[in-house]
C-alpha positions as CSV (number, residue, x, y, z in Angstrom):
1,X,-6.0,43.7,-2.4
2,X,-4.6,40.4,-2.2
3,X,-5.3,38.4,-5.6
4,X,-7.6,35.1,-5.1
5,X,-6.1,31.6,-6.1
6,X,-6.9,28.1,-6.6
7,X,-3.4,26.3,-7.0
8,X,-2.8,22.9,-7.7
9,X,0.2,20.3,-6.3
10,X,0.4,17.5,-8.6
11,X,3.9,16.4,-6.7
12,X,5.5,13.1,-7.6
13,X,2.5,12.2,-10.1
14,X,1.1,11.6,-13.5
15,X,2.7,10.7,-16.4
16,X,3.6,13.0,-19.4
17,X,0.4,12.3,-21.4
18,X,-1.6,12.2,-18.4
19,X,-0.2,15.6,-17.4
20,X,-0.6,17.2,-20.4
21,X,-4.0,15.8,-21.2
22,X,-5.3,17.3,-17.8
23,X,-3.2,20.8,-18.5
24,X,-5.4,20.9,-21.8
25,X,-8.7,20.7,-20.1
26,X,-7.8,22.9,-17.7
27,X,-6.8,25.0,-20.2
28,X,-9.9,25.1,-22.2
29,X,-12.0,25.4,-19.0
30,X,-10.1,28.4,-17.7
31,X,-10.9,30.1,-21.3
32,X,-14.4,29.3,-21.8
33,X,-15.4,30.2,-18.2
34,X,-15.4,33.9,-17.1
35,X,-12.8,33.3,-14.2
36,X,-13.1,37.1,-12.4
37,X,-12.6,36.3,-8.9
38,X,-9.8,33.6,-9.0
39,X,-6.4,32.9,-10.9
40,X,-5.5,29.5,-11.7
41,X,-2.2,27.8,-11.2
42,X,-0.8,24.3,-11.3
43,X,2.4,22.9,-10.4
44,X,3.4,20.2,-12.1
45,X,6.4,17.7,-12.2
46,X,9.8,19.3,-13.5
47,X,9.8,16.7,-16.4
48,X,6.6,18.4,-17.5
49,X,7.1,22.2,-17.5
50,X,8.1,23.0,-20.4
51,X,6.0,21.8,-22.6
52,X,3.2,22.9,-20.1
53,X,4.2,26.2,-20.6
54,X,4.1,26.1,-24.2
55,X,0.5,25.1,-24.2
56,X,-0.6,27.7,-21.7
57,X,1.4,31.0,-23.5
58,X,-2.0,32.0,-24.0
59,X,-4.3,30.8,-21.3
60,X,-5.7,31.8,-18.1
61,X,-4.3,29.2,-16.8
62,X,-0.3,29.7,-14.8
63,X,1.8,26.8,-14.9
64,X,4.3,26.9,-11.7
65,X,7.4,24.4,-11.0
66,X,7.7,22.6,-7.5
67,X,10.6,23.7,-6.5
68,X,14.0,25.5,-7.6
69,X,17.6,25.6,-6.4
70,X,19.1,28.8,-4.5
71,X,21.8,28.6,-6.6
72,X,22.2,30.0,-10.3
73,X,23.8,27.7,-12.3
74,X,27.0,25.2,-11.7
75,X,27.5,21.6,-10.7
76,X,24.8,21.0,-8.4
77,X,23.5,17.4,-10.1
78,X,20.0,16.9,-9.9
79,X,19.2,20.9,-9.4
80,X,16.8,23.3,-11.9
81,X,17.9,27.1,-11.3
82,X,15.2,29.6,-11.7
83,X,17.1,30.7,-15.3
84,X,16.6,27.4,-16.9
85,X,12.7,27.7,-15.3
86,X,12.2,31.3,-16.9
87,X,13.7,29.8,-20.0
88,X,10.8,26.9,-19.9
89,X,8.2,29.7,-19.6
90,X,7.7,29.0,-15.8
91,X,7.4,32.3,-14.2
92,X,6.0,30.7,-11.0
93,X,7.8,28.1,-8.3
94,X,6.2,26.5,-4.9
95,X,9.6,27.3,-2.1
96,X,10.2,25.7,1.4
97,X,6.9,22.8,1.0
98,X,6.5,21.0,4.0
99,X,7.8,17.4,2.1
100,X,11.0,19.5,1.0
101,X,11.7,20.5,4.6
102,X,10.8,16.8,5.6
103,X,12.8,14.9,3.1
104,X,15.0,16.8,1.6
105,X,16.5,19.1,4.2
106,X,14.9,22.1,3.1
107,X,16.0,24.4,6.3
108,X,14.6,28.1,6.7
109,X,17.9,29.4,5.6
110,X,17.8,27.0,2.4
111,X,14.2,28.4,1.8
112,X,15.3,32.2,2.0
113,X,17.9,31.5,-0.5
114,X,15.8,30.1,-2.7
115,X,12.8,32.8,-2.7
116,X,15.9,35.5,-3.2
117,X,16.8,33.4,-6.5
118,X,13.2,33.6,-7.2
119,X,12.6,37.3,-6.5
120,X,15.8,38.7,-8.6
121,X,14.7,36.4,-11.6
122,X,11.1,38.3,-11.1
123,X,9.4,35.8,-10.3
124,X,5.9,34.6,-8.1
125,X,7.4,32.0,-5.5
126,X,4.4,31.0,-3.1
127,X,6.1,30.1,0.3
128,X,4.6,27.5,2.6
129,X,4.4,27.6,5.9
130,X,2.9,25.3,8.8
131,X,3.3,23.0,12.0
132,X,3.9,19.5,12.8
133,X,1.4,17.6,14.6
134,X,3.0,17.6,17.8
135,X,3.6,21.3,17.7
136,X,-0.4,21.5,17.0
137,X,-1.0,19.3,20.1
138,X,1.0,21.7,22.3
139,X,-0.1,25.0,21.3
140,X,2.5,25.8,19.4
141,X,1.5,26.3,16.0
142,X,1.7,30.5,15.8
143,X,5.8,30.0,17.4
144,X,6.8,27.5,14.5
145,X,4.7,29.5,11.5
146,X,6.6,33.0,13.2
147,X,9.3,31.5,13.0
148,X,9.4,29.9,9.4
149,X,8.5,33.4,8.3
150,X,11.2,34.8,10.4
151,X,13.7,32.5,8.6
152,X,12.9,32.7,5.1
153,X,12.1,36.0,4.4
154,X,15.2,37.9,6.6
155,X,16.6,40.3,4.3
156,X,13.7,41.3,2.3
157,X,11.9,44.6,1.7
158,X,8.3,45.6,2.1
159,X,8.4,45.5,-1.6
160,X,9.7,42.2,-2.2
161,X,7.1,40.5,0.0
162,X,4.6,42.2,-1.7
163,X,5.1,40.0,-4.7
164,X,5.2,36.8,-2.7
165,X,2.2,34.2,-2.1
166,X,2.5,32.8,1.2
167,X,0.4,29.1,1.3
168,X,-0.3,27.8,4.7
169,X,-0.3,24.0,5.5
170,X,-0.5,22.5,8.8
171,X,1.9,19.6,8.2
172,X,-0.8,17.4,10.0
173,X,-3.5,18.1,7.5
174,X,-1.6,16.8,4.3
175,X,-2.6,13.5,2.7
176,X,-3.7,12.3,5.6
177,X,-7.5,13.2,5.3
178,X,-7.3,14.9,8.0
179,X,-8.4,19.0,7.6
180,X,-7.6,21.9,10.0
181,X,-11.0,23.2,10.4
182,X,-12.9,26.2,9.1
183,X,-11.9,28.2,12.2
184,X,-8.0,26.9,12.7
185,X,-7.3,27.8,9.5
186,X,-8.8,31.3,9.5
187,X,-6.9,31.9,13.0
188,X,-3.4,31.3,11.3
189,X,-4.1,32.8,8.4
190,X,-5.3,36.1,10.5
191,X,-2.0,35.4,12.4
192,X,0.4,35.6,9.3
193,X,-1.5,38.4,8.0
194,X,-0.8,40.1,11.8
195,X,2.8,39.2,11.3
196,X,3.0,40.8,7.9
197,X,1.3,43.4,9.3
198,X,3.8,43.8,12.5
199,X,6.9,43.1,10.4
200,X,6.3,45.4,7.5
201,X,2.8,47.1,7.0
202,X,-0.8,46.6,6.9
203,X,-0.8,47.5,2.8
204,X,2.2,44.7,2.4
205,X,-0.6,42.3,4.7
206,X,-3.0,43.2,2.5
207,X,-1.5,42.4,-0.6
208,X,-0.1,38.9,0.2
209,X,-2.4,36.0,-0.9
210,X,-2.1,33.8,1.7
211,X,-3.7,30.4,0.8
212,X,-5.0,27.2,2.9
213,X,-3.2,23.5,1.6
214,X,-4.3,20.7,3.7
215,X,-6.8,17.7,2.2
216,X,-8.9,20.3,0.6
217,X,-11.9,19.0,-1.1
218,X,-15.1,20.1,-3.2
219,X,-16.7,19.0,0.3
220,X,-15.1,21.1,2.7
221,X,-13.6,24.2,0.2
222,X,-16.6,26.2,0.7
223,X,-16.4,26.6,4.3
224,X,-12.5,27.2,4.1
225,X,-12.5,29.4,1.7
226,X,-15.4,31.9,3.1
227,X,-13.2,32.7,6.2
228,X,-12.4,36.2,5.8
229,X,-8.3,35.7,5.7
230,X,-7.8,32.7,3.1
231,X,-7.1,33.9,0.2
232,X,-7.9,30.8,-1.9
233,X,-6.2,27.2,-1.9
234,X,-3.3,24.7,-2.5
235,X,-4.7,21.8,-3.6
236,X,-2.7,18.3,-3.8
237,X,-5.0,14.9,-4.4
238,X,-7.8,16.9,-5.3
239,X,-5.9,18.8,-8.1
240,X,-4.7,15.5,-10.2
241,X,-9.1,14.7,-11.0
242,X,-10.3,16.8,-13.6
243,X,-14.2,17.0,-11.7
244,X,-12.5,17.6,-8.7
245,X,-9.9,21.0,-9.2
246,X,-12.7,22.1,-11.4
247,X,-15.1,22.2,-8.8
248,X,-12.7,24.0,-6.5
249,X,-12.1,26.1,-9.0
250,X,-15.8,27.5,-9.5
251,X,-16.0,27.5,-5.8
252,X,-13.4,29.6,-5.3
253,X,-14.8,31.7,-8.2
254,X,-18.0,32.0,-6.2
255,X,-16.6,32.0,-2.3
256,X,-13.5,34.0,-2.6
């Protein structure tokens, strides 16, 4: 049974005491709420991590980095291997998001090196996955997903998957304001869980969170996250306001 999750993307924002200000109420609202449906997890800058994960040893609440290298250690300036992250306490890492492959040359086979770092150091990498616009506008939004999951997870066992989240965002749909709707997100998110399905096996399918990130909002979460194949949510804006991750958060304690 795949676990349910509310994530959040903080990216390139908020300040040290602004971060850890919001990881301690999201800390003390993930312990004095009975959170049985949903785990928590948020992502937040590298500078941050460390001391995030000292203040959530013993909370309900998973702190998870951005990003890691593919390689384990050596002079690659401006890289974080996924030692020094297990070191911080990060035991969690975001691989192949859509601004990495955009900006920063993330290509599949860069991604697939990085989620092999990730699953030898035993960790939870949560893989993203999704289309352009134009690719959307022609059809082709199953081809570029197949694809990406073609790329970055050649080599790996049933077994290995199984301890993968896999977070679907249609490139189009991020910080624009613009959301794929109820039903486009439920028919890729039955489509990767078809692949995972076809590729390995319907228990590996079934174990693989598989989670919607596009503009999600306490408006719209409901709807997204009652469709029978999203597994729960990466939130970016949404997850930086207090009120707002909150309220995702109970909603996906109540939907998912």
């Amino acid at each position: 049974m795949a676990r349910k999750i509310v994530a959040g993307n903080w990216k390139m924002n908020l300040l040290p005491d602004e971060g850890y200000q919001l990881i301690e109420d999201l800390s003390n609202f993930c312990e004095g709420n009975k959170l049985d449906n949903v785990e928590v997890v948020v992502s937040p800058p590298f500078i941050h991590l460390a001391k995030a994960a000292e203040m959530t040893a013993h909370s309900k609440l998973t702190i998870s980095a951005q990003n890691c290298s593919d390689q384990l250690s050596g002079a690659y300036t401006g890289e974080v291997s996924v030692e020094m992250l297990k070191a911080a306490g990060v035991n969690w890492t975001l691989i192949g998001h859509s601004e990495r492959r955009e900006y920063y040359g993330d290509t599949d086979e860069f991604v697939n090196g990085k989620l092999k770092r990730t699953i030898e150091a035993e960790m939870t990498p949560v893989l993203c996955v999704g289309e352009v616009l134009e690719d959307r506008k022609a059809g082709k939004q199953e081809e570029v997903v197949a694809s990406q999951l073609k790329g970055a997870l050649a080599g790996f066992s049933a077994d290995e998957v199984k301890n993968m989240v896999i977070a679907y965002e249609p490139v189009w749909a991020i910080g624009t304001g613009e959301t794929a709707s109820p039903e486009q997100a439920q028919e890729v998110h039955a489509f990767i869980r078809k692949y995972l399905t076809q590729t390995y096996s319907a228990e590996v399918a079934n174990a693989v969170s598989i989670l919607y990130g596009g503009s999600v909002k306490p408006e719209n979460a409901k709807e997204i996250f009652g469709q029978p194949d999203v597994d729960g949510g990466l939130i970016g804006g949404a997850s930086l306001k207090y009120e707002q991750f909150v309220k995702l958060i109970e909603i996906g304690q109540e939907v998912l």
